[in-house]
Residue, then its C-alpha position, 0 to 999 in steps of 0.5 A: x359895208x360890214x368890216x371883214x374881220x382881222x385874224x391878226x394870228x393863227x387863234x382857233x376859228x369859231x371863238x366867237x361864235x362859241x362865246x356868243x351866248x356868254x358875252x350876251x349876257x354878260x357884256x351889258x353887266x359891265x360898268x363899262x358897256x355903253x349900250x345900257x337898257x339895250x339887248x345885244x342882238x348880235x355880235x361880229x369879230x373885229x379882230x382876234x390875236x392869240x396872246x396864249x396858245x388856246x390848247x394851254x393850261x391858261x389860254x389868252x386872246x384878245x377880241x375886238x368884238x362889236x356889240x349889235x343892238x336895237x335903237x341908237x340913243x339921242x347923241x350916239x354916233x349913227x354912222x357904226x353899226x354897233x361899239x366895237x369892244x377889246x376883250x381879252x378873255x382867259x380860258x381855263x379847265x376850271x376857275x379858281x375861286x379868286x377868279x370868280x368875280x372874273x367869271x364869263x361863263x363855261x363854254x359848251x362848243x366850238x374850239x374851246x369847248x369843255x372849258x372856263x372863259x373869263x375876263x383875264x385883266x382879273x388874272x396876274x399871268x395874262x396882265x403880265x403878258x401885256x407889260x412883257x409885251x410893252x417892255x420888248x415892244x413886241x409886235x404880235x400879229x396887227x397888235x403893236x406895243x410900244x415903249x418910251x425911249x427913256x423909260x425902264x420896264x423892268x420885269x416881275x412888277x406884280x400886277x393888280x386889277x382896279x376894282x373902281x367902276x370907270x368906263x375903262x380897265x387899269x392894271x397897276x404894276x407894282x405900285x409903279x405904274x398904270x396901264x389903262x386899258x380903253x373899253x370901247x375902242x374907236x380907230x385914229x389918232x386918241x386924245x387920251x394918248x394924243x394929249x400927254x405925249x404933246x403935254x411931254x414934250x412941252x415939259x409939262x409936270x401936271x400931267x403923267x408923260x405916257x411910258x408905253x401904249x398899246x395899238x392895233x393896226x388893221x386894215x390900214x387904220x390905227x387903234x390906240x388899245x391902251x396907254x401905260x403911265x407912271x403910277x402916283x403912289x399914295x395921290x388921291x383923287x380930287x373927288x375922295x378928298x373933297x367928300x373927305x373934307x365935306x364929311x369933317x365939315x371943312x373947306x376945300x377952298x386951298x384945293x380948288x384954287x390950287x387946282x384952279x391953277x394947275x388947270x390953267x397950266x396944263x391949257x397954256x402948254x397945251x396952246x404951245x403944244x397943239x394949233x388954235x383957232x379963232x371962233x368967228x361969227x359963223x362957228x360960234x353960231x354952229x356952237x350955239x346951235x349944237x348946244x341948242x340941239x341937245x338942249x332940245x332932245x334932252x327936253x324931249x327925252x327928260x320931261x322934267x327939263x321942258x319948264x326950264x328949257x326956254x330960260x336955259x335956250x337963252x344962254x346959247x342965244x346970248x352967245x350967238x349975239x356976241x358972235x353976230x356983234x363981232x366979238x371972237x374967241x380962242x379955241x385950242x385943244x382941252x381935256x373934254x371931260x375935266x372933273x374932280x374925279x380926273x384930278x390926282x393930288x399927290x402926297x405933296x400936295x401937288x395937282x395932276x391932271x389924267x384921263x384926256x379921252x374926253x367924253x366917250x360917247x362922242x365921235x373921236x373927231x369931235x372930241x379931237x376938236x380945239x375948243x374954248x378953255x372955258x369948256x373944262x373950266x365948266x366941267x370943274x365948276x359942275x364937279x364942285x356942286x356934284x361933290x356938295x350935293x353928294x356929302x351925308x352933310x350939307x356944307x352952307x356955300x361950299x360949292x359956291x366957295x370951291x367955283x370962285x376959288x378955282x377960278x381964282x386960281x386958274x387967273x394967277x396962272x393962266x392970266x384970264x379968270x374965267x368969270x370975265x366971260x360970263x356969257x360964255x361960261x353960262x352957255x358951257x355951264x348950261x350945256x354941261x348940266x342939260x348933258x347931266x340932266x340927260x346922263x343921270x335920267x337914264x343911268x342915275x335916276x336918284x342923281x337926278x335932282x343934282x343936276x335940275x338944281x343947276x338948271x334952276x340956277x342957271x335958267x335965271x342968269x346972274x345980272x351982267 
């Protein structure tokens, strides 16, 4: 049954139709469109909210447009009949030149016809819209923006887009704080949203407690838009400051244990914060079998996996075993797509964890799911070997070095070190390097060979 679109306002009728063309073409451009290699047959509104009257010097909407197009690749979510995507376009009589990496194109008809339909984030009146909204908790047709009850929005922080490519948009307010602005947007409750309120609660230091967050209410159903955090001035991403230290040559083996522990930290307040769950026979086999799933169509679709996919089958198989023999695991809630790039060190030295949405290309239930610790633990140890085989400078052993350091750190403060379930690890290991082998195919092909270097590896398992 297709959705009936939301006016959450008095915007001007036929928006969309007039901005069909243009998003066309460049909505696929943009770093953070999921259906790559896919024309866009079509697009249909969700909801529109005018934020600037249409009629103004500089007009503001914001859409919720989904995005149609032909074929569903292996792994997507077939039960939407298209990526639904917030948009927040500008228009205006002409576009000035700093404007111009903003460009969506020069609108010929419909309500806006004659003018200049940009991306807005680029623009500082429309990000500041957003933190004026924030900071009176406004409520603006079904958009809804709320604050933290102890957090001070002060007015006339100078907002600026970040130009790094990621999968969603941050504007940085002042060197205070950081609204991140989700892309490709799905209803419920969102773990990038979810997690650091709970991680607040508990007092939990690792991670930045949310300031305010952005949400729409259509149809009875809640859509988490965006989420304020404070800003880290002067922190570095782990995934800088580990080619920083390969390109002088030198070990990041302090860093990884360092990070090791602050990872373990931040899973022991989750298991406080959020239930667990026992992982029995049944659903460890359910486990072994989804990673046995994926294994497979990604052999089908990477023809350079299928001479390793019987070696690598047995990881997943291994597992099952122990499952059938009794053994259990813990499950709780984790980050989902834990890499270097996800964690900040900040000018003291110490370790922050953001960006808890997990992988986005998989349904919000399933990213929602408690899982094993040992997933994000994978996650990490697969970053280590990207960031080795990304140096101009290859470093003899760094790799191996960081993984046996972080997972020495995460023991000093989680209690458990990882490699005591090295049946378990592999099987995450494997199936986070198959999801590599699959992602870099079709986005990275010249990626391709960091991946299938740990798939040689890990289809010859270490002796017990």
């Amino acid at each position: 049954m297709p959705e009936a679109v939301i006016r959450t306002d008095a915007g001007p009728p036929g928006l969309l139709a007039s901005l069909d063309p243009l998003l066309r073409q460049w909505l696929p451009r943009q770093r953070w469109f999921a259906g790559k290699g896919r024309p866009v047959t079509g697009l249909s509104l969700v909801a529109a909210t005018e934020l600037l009257p249409a009629d103004s010097r500089l007009g503001l909407h914001h859409l919720l447009v989904r995005a149609h197009q032909q074929g569903v690749p292996a792994g997507a979510a077939a039960e939407q009949p298209g990526d639904c995507y917030q948009l927040l376009i500008g228009t205006r009589e002409a576009l000035p030149p700093r404007l111009a990496p903003a460009l969506i194109g020069h609108v010929t008809e419909g309500p806006v016809a004659g003018r200049t339909a940009y991306d807005a984030l680029h623009d500082t009146r429309p990000a500041e819209v957003l933190l004026e909204a924030l900071r009176t908790r406004a409520r603006i047709g079904g958009l809804r923006f709320e604050r933290a009850a102890e957090t001070d929005l002060r007015a006339g922080l100078v907002p600026r887009l970040m130009t790094a490519e990621q999968s969603n948009s941050s504007v940085v307010y002042g060197d205070t704080f950081i609204l991140k602005l989700l892309r490709r947007i799905v209803p419920g409750v969102n773990p990038d949203l979810e997690l650091p309120l709970a991680l607040a609660r508990e007092g939990c230091p690792r991670v930045p407690a949310p300031a305010g967050w952005m949400v729409a209410d259509l149809a009875g159903r809640s859509w988490v838009l965006g989420v304020l955090q404070p800003y880290l001035q002067g922190a570095t991403d782990g995934w800088e400051l580990a080619l920083r230290e390969l390109a002088k040559g030198e070990d990041f083996v302090a860093e990884a244990r360092a990070l090791g522990r602050a990872t373990a930290e931040v899973h022991t307040a989750l298991a406080r914060a959020l239930p667990t769950v026992t992982l029995g026979q049944a659903q460890t086999r359910q486990l072994a079998e989804g990673m046995t799933e994926r294994l497979e169509e990604t052999a089908r679709a990477v023809p350079l996996l299928r001479p390793y996919a019987p070696a690598l089958r047995t990881a997943f198989t291994a597992l099952a075993d122990l499952a059938a023999e009794g053994l259990t695991w813990t499950a709780q809630r984790v980050h989902g797509d834990l890499h270097l790039g996800q964690c900040l060190r900040s000018p003291d030295g110490e370790w922050s964890l953001i960006d808890f949405e997990g992988e986005p290309a998989k349904p919000l239930a399933e990213r929602r799911l408690p899982q094993p610790a040992v997933r994000d633990v994978a996650g990490m140890l697969r970053s280590f070997d990207y960031a080795a085989h990304s140096a101009e400078v290859r470093v003899p052993g760094w790799a191996e070095s960081c993984r046996a350091a972080y997972c020495t750190g995460y023991a000093e403060a989680g209690g458990r070190d990882p490699r005591t379930d090295p049946v378990l690890l592999r099987a995450y290991e494997t199936d986070k390097a198959v999801y590599e082998v699959l992602y870099e195919a079709r986005h990275r092909p010249d990626w391709l060979p960091v991946p299938l270097a740990a798939v040689r590896r890990l289809s010859v398992p270490e002796p017990a």
